[in-house]
C-alpha positions as a Python dict, from the first residue, in 0.01 Angstrom:
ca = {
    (1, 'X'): (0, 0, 0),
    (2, 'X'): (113, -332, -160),
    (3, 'X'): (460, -378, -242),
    (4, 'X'): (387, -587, -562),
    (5, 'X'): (144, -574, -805),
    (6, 'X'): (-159, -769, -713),
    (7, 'X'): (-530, -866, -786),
    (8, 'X'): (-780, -756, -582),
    (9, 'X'): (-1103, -997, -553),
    (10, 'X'): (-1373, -797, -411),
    (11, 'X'): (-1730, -952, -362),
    (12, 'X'): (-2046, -926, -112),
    (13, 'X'): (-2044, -1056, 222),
    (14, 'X'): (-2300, -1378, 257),
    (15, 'X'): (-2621, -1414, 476),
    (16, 'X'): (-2428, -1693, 637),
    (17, 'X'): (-2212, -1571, 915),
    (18, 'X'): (-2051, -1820, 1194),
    (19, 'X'): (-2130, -1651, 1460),
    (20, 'X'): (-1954, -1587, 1828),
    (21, 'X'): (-2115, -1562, 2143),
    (22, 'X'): (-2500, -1618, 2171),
    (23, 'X'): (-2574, -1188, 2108),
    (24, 'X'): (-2490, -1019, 1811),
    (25, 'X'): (-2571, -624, 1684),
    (26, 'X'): (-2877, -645, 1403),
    (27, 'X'): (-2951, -348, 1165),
    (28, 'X'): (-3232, -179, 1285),
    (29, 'X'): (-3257, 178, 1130),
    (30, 'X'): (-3546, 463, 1197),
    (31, 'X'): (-3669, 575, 876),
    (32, 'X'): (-3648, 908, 1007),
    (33, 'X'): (-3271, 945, 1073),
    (34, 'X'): (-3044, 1025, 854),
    (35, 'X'): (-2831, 777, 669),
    (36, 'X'): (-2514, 991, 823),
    (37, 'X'): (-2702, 952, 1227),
    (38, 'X'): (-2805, 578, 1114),
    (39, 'X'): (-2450, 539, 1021),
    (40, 'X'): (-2295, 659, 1311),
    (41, 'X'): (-2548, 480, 1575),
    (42, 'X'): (-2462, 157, 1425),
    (43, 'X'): (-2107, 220, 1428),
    (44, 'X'): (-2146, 279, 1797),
    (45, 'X'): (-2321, -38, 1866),
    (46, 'X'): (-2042, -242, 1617),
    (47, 'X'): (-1778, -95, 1834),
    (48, 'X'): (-1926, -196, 2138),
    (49, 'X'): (-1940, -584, 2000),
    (50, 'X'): (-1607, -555, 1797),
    (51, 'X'): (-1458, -534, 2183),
    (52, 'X'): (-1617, -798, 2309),
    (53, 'X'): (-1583, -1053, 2021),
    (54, 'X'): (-1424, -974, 1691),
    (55, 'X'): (-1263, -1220, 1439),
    (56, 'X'): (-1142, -1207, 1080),
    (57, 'X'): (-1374, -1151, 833),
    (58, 'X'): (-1241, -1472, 643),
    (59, 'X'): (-1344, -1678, 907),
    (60, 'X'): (-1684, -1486, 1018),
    (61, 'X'): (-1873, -1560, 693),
    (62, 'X'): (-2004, -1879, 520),
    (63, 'X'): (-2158, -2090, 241),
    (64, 'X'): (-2105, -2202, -101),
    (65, 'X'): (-2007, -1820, -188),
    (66, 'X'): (-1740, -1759, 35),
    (67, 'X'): (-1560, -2111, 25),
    (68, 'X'): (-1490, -2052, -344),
    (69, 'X'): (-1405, -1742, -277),
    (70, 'X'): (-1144, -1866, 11),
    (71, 'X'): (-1005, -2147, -256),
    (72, 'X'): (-956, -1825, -531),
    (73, 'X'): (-794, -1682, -219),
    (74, 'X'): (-529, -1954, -138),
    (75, 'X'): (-485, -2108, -453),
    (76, 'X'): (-340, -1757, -635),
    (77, 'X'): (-66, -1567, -561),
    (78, 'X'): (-68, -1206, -522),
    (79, 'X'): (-450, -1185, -422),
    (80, 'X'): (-613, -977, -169),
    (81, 'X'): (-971, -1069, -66),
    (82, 'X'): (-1198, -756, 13),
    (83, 'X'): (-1577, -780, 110),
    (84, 'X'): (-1856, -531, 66),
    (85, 'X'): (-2063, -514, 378),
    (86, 'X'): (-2389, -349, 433),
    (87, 'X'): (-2291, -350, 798),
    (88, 'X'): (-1956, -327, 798),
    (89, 'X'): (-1857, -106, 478),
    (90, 'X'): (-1563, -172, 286),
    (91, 'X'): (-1361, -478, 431),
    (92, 'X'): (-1033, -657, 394),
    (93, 'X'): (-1091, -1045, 472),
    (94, 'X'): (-813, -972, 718),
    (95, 'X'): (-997, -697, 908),
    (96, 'X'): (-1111, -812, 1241),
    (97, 'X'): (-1540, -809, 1299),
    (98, 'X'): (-1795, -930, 1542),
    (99, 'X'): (-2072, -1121, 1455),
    (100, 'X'): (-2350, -891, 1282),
    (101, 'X'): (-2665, -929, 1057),
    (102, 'X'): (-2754, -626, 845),
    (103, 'X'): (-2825, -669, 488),
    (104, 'X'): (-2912, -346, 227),
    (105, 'X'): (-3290, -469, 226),
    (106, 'X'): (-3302, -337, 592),
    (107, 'X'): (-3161, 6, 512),
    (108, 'X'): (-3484, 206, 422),
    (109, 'X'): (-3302, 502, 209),
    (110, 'X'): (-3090, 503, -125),
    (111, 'X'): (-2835, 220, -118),
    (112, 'X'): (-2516, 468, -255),
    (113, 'X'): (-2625, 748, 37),
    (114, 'X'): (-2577, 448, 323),
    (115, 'X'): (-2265, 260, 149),
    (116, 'X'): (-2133, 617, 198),
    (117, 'X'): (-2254, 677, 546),
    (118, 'X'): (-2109, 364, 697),
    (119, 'X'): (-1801, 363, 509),
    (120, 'X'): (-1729, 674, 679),
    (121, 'X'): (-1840, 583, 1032),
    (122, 'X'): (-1637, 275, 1010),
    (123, 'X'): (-1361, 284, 778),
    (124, 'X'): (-1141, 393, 1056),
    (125, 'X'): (-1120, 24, 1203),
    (126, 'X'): (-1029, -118, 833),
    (127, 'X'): (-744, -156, 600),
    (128, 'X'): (-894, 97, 343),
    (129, 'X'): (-1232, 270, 431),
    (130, 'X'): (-1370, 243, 33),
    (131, 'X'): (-1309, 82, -257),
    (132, 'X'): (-1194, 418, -407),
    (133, 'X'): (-929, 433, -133),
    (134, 'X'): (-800, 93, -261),
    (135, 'X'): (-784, 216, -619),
    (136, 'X'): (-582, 521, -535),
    (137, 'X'): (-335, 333, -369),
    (138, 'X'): (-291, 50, -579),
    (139, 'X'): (-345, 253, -908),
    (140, 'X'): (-114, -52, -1114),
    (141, 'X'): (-301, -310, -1026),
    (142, 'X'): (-597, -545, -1154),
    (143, 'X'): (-994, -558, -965),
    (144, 'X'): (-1226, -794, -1004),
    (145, 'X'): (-1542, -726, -849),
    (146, 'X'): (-1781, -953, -832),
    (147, 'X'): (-2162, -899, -665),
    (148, 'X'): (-2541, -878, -718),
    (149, 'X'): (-2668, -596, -884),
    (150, 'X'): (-2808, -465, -566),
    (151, 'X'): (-2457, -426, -437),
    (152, 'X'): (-2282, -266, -775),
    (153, 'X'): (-2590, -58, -763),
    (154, 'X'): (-2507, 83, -424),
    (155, 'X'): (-2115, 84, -445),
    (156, 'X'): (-2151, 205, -825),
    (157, 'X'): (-2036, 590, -746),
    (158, 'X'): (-1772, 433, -502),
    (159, 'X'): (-1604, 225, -784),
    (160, 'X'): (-1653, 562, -1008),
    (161, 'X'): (-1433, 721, -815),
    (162, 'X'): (-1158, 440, -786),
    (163, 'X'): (-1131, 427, -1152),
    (164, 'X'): (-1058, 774, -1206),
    (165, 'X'): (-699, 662, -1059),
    (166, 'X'): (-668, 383, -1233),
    (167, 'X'): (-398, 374, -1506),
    (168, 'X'): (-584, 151, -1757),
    (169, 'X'): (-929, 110, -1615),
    (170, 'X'): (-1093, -53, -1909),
    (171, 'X'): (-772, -346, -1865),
    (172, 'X'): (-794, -332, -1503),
    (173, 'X'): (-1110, -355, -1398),
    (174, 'X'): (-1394, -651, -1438),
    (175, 'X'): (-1722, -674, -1291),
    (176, 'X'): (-1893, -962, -1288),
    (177, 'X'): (-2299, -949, -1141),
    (178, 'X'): (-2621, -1007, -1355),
    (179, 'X'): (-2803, -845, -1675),
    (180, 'X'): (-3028, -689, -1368),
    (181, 'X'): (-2776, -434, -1346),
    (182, 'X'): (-2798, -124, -1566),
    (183, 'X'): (-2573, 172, -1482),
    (184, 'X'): (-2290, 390, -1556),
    (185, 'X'): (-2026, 53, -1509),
    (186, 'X'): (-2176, -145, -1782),
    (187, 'X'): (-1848, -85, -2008),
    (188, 'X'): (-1694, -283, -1715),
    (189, 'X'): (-1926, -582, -1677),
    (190, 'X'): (-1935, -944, -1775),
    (191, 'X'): (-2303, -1068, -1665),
    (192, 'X'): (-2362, -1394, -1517),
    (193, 'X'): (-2621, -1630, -1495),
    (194, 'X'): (-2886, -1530, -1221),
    (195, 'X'): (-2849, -1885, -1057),
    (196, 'X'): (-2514, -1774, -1012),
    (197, 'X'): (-2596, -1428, -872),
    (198, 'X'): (-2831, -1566, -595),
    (199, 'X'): (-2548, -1730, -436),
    (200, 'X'): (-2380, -1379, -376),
}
């Protein structure tokens, strides 16, 4: 997908969103649909806004986490900026979006089972639908992820997946979130400070 080898920053969206318009689509799920039917409901309702008003994600979100993440962005060379979205799945910060407020505390089922339900329903509309897409295509180069546990925690089997592609994963890969997380990527993680893991 990338024509030279490059790093790939991936970290959570932010509760702070400049928003467009005075309306914007908020999470609202019925605990007794599925996560595949709440998936696909909420896609329908994104699409709807995404044609009215849709922007680039590096210009929809804000705060203290994303404008260091924006100075890591244009300050090195050979970095691509990706975003992990309860709302909008797996993003590029170059992937167009409308205004939106869903978080994974409003998604009333297992985190992994919705991260995979909306990544299909709206991957379509994004550079690569999953972060295991990413890895398969870009197999050579180096992913930093960085992200509260509650976020690893749902992407976790996503990620698992990438790094079976990966030519070096152990080289390759860093994770950076809190000693809150305890999983199956532990091998991969550096862990923060928790003052530091509020702000994502």
């Amino acid at each position: 997908m990338f024509s030279e080898r490059s790093v790939h920053l991936i970290t959570s969206c932010t509760k702070g969103k400049n928003h467009q318009g005075h309306v914007w689509p908020t999470l609202d799920i019925d605990p007794k649909q599925t996560p595949d039917d709440a998936a696909y409901a909420w896609s329908n309702i994104v699409d709807d806004a995404r044609s009215n008003q849709a922007v680039p994600a590096l210009s929809l979100y804000s705060g203290n986490h994303w404008s260091t993440a924006k100075e890591i962005l244009n300050s090195t060379r050979n970095l691509e900026l990706w975003i992990i979205s309860a709302g909008m799945g797996f993003l590029n910060s170059r992937d167009r979006v409308p205004s939106y407020e869903a978080t994974f505390h409003q998604v009333p089922f297992r985190h992994d089972l919705w991260w995979k339900a909306i990544t299909k329903s709206l991957g379509k509309h994004n550079r690569c639908a999953t972060i295991s897409q990413l890895m398969q295509s870009s197999p050579n180069d180096e992913y930093l992820i960085a992200a509260s546990p509650v976020y690893i925690a749902a992407v976790q089997n996503d990620i698992l997946k990438g790094i079976e592609s990966l030519t070096h994963p152990l080289t390759q890969l860093t994770i950076v979130t809190s000693g809150a997380y305890a999983g199956p990527l532990e091998e991969y993680l550096i862990k923060s400070s928790s003052r530091m893991m509020k702000e994502l």
